[in-house]
N, C-alpha and C positions, 0 to 999 in steps of 0.2 A: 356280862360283856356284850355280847349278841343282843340282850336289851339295850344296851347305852347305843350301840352302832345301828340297830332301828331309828331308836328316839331321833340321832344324829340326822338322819337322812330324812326323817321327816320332820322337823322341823325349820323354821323359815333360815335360822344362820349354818344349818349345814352346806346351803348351797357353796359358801367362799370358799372351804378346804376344796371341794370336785373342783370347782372353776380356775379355781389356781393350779391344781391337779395336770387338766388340762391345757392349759396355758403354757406351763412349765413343757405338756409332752409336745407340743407342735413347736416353742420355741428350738427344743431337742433335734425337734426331726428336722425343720428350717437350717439348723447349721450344720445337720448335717450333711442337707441336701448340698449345703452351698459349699464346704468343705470337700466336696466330692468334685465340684464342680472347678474349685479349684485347683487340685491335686490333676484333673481332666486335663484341664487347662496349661498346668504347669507340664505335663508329661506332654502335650500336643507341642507344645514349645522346644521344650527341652529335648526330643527324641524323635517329632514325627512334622516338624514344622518345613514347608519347603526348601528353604535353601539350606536347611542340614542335610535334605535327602537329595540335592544337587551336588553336596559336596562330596557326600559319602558313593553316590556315582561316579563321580568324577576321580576317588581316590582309588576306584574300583579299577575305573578306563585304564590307568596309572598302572597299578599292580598288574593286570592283562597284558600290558605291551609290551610285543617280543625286544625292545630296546631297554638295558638291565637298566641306563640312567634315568629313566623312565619308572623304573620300578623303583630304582632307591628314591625318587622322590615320591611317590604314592606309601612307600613306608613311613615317609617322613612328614606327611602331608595334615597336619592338624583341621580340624573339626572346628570352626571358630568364624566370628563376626568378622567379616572385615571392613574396615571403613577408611576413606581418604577425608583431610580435614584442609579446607582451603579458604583461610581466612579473608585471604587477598582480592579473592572470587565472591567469598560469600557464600561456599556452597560446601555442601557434605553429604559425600556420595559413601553409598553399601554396595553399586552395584558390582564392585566387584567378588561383593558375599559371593554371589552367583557364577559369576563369570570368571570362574577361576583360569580357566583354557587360555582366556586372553592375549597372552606373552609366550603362548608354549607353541613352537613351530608343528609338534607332533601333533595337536590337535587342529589341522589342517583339515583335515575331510572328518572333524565330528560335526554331531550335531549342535544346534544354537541348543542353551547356552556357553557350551563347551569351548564351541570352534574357539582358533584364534581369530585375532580383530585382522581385519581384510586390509591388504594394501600394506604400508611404509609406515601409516601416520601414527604407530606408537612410536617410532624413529625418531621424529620431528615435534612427538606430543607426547611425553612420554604421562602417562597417565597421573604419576605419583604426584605432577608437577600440574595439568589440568584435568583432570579428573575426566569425570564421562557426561555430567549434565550439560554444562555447558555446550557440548557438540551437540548430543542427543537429546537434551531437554528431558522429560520425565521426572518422578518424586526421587530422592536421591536415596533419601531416609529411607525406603521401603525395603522388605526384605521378602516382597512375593511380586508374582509379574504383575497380578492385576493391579497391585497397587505403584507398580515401579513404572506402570506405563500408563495409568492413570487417565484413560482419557473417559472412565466412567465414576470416577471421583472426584472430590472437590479438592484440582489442583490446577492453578492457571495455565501450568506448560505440560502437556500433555507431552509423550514419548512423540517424536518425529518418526515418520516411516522412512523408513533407511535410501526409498526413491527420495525422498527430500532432504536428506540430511548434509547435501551442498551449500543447504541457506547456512549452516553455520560456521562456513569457512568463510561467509563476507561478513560475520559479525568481528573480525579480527583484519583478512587480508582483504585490501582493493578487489573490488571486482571485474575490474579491468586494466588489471596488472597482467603479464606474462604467466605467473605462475597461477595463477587461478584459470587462464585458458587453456593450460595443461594439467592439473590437477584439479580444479574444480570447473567443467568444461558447459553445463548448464546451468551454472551462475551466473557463467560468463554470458553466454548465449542469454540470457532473461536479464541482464542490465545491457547488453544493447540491443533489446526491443524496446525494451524502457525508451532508450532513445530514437532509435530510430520509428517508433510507433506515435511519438510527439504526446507523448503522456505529460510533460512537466507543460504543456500548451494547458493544463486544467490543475494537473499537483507542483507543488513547491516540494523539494527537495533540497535539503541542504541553503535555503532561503533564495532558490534560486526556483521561478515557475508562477506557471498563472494561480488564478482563486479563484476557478469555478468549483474544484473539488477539495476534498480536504487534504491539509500537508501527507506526505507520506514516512518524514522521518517519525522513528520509533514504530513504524507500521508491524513490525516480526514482534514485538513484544505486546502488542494488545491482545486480551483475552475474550474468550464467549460471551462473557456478560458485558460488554462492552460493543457488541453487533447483533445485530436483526439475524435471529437462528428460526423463523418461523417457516423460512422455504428451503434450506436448507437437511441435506438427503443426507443420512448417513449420518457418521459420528457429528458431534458437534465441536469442529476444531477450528482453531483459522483459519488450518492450511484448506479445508473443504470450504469454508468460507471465501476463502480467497479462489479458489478454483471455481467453484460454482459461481461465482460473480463475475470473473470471465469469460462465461459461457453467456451468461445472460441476466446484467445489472440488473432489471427493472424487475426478475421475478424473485429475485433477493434484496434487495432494495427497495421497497414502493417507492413510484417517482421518482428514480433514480435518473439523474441528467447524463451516466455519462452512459458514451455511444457502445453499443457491444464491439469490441476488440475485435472479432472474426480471427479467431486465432486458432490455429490447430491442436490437434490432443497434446503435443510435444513443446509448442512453443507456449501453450497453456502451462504446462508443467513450468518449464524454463522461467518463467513471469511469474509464478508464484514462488518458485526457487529464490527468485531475487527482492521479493517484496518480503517471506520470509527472514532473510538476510537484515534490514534496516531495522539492527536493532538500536544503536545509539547509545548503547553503553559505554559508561565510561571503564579503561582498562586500566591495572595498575602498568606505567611506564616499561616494565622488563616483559610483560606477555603486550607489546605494541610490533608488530613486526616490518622490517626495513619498508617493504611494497603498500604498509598502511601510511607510512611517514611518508614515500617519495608521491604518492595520490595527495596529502594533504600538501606538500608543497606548488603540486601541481595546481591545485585548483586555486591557492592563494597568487602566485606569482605566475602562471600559464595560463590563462584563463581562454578559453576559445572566443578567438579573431576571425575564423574563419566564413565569411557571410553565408555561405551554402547550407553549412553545417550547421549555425544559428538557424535560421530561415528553417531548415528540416527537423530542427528540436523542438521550434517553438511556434511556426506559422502553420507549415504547411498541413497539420490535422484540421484546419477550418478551412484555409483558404487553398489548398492544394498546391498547383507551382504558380498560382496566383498569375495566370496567362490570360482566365477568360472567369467573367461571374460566376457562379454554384451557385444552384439550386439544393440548401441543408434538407433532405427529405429527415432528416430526423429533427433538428429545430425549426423545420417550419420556413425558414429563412431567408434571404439571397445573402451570400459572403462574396464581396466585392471582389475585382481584378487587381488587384495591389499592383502585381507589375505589369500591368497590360498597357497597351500604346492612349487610351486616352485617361487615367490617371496622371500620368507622365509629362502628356500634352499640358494640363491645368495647373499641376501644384508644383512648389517647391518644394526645397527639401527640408522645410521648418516648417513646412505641413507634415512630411513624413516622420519626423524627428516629433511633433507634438502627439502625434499617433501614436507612437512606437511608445515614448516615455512615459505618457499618460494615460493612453490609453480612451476607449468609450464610456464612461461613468452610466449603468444600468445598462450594457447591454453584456454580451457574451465575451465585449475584445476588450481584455484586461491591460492595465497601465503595466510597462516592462521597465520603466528606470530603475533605478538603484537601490530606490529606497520603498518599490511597490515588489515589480518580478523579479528584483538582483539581478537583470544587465548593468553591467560596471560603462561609462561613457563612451570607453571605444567601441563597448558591443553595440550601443544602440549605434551609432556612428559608421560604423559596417556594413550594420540592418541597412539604414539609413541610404547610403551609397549603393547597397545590392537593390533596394527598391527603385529607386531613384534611374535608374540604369536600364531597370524594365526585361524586357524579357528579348533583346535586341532587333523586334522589328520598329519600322517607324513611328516615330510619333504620329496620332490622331490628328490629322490636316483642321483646322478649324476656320470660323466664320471673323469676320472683321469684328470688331466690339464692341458694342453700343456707344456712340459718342459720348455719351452723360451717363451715370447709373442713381442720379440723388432724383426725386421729385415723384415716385409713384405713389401711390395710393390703397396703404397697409388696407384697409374696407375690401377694394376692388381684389386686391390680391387676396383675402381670403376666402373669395367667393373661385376666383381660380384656382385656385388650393383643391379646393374639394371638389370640381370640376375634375383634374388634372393628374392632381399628386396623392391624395388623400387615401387611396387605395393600397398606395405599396407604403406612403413615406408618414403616415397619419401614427400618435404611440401605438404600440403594441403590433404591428406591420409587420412586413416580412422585406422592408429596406430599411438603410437607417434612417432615426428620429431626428430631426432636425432642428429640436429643441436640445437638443444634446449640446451640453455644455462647452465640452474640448474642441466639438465641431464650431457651434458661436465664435468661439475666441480665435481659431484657427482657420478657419476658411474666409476666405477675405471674399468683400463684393465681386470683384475680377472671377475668382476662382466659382462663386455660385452661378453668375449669370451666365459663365464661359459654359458651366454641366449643362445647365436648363438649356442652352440654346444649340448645343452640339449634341448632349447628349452623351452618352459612356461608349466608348467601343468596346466592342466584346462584355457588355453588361445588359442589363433587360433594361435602361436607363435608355429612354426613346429621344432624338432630339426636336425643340417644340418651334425652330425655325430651322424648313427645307423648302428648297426650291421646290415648284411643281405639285405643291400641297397646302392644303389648309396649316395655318403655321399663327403663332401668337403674333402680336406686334410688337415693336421696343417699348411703348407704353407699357403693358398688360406684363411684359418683362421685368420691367421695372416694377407694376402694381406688387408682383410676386413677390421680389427681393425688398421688397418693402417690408411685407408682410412676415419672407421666414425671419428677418430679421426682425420685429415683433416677438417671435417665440424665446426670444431670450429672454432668460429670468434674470431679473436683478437683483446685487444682492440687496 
């Protein structure tokens, strides 16, 4: 026997039995490794996982407190998953696994996640009915905090910090209804900066605002991989996204056009509270509530007439109270006297009115009609008459009018051009372009010759005949108006 098991071992086909030998013992020990790891696994779950040892805390807090209804509920108090199931929503939340304390007044001065929820709003929300994400955003499905508040895993709504968690009262009620300036009182506050900061002067909201920036509806629902996180400090969330960009566009932004805000720590907050907010979802009709309906009729059938309040939502972040020209140290630019005494003097109001509805094609100042900025006719109409009206000192006293204005000499005029104008009024300048289209169509011969020879008041716009000075002649006037009117394109 001891000879056959030499022989075995040395010769060439003993090796298969060892080989399988050992194959068979690492497969062995392989399951059993994994089987261990299993059994690990399944007891980490089932006995040691976090929110079973939040609950069993919490059944503990119960049993402790000198209130016996208190106790008989910590006696009665099961060990168990809890989940809310909100089809209507789209969402399914656990976090009330954890969050057992919620609804219990006793747990008033516990600690988070114990405490109950702060405030009335299970009163008016009762949780069973909208759940916890929706407010607070975070993974609903999760059943540990890292994962519940997500903002270092791969979930696009990260947990809101409870300083911000006002933006989700304007995903349901008006922002500037009553009840949101007493219950949500920095929402309120960050939708009229909104306005009164003349932000929709560059975003469109609700189809109403310029297009220098991008629309702002659905703004609270865009996620990280959707924006520039490369300067951005700190978590990488929107809401830091949205904070730090109102501090300072251009270093979160490259090339960023718009102007930094100068906004304080508070009214910073306040302005992200309300951009947060703009989420644009759609609700099912029975979670719509009355102050969301009475805003939508408002804006259908009320729509602001008032020229002031137009004029300060949508003019005045370029042109200021539009009294005297600006100097944009941030575009570069001059922004005209809209309502100053020599506009007034020149145009009518189908000059103001082709401004207003169309706007400058290629420059900063965007068309506002109906069907570009959504001003509805009577707004431009308003506009229109508040500009038109000026700013109530007198009209710009002006010079007699050239008898003739036909017969100059587009050549001569473009030699004076660039003598003259070509400095502030030439493309790319810092006045307006005078190849501009709306400008062509809209200023008439009367209205060019009348600027060139008066000149702008209260504008850097010099006049090019004065007594007592070197001054153009009616010719060389005419050569001019010859010549800008050349710069029209045809189609």
């Amino acid at each position: 026997m001891a000879s056959s098991l030499s022989d075995t071992k040395q010769t060439g086909g003993s090796a298969r039995p060892l080989t399988g030998r050992r194959t068979k013992i690492v497969l062995l020990t392989a399951s059993g490794v994994t089987l261990g790891f299993l059994i690990a696994a399944m007891y980490r779950e089932n006995f040691q996982s976090q929110w079973r040892q939040v609950q069993r805390e919490y059944r503990h807090m119960l049993l402790q407190a000198p209130d016996e209804r208190q106790r008989q509920l910590g006696q009665a108090f099961p060990i168990e998953l809890r989940q809310i199931d909100l089809p209507l929503l789209g969402t399914t939340d656990r976090c009330v696994t954890c969050h057992v304390g919620l609804d219990n007044p006793a747990m008033a001065d516990a600690p988070l996640p114990w405490r109950v929820h702060s405030g009335d709003f299970l009163k008016h929300h009762p949780v069973e009915k909208y759940g916890c994400t929706i407010c607070h955003h975070g993974q609903g499905l999760a059943t540990n905090f890292r994962e519940a508040t997500a903002t270092d895993v791969f979930w696009d709504y990260p947990l809101l910090p409870v300083r911000l968690t006002e933006a989700s009262c304007g995903a349901c009620h008006a922002a500037d209804s009553p009840l949101m300036a007493k219950h949500a009182p920095r929402l309120a506050r960050g939708h009229q900066l909104f306005l009164d900061r003349g932000c929709q002067s560059c975003h469109k909201l609700g189809g109403v605002g310029g297009q220098l920036g991008p629309a702002l509806d659905g703004e609270g629902l865009k996620i990280k991989h959707q924006l520039p996180m490369g300067h951005v400090k700190g978590e990488h969330t929107l809401a830091n996204w949205l904070q730090q960009h109102f501090e300072n566009p251009q270093l979160v932004v490259a090339n960023s056009q718009m102007r930094p805000p100068r906004l304080s720590a508070a009214e910073n907050e306040a302005l992200t509270i309300y951009m947060l907010s703009l989420r644009g979802r759609d609700l099912p009709q029975n979670y719509i509530p009355a102050d969301r309906v009475a805003a939508w009729h408002a804006e259908l059938h009320q729509k602001v007439k008032d020229p002031v309040v137009l004029y300060n939502r949508f003019c005045v972040s370029c042109h200021g109270d539009g009294t005297f020209g600006q100097w944009d140290k941030f575009f570069l630019r001059f922004n005209p006297a809209i309502r100053g005494p020599g506009l007034r003097a020149m145009a009518d109001k189908e000059y103001f009115r082709a401004a207003v509805e169309q706007g400058r094609p290629g420059t900063l100042m965007p068309a506002w009609g109906k069907n570009a900025g959504g001003l509805t006719p009577e707004q431009v109409t308003a506009l229109v008459d508040y500009l038109a009206a000026g700013d109530q000192r007198p009209a710009q006293p002006l010079r007699p009018m050239l008898e003739t204005l036909s017969g100059g000499k587009p050549e001569r005029g473009g030699e004076l051009f660039t003598q003259h104008c070509s400095a502030c009024h030439a493309a790319g300048k810092v006045a307006p372009n005078l190849a501009n289209p709306v400008f062509q169509k809209t200023a008439s011969n009367t209205f060019i010759v009348r600027t060139i020879v008066n000149g702008r008041a209260d504008t850097a716009m010099p006049a090019f005949q004065r007594d007592g000075c070197a001054s153009l002649t009616d010719d060389e006037i005419r050569d001019l108006l010859s010549y800008i009117r050349s710069l029209e394109k045809k189609p």
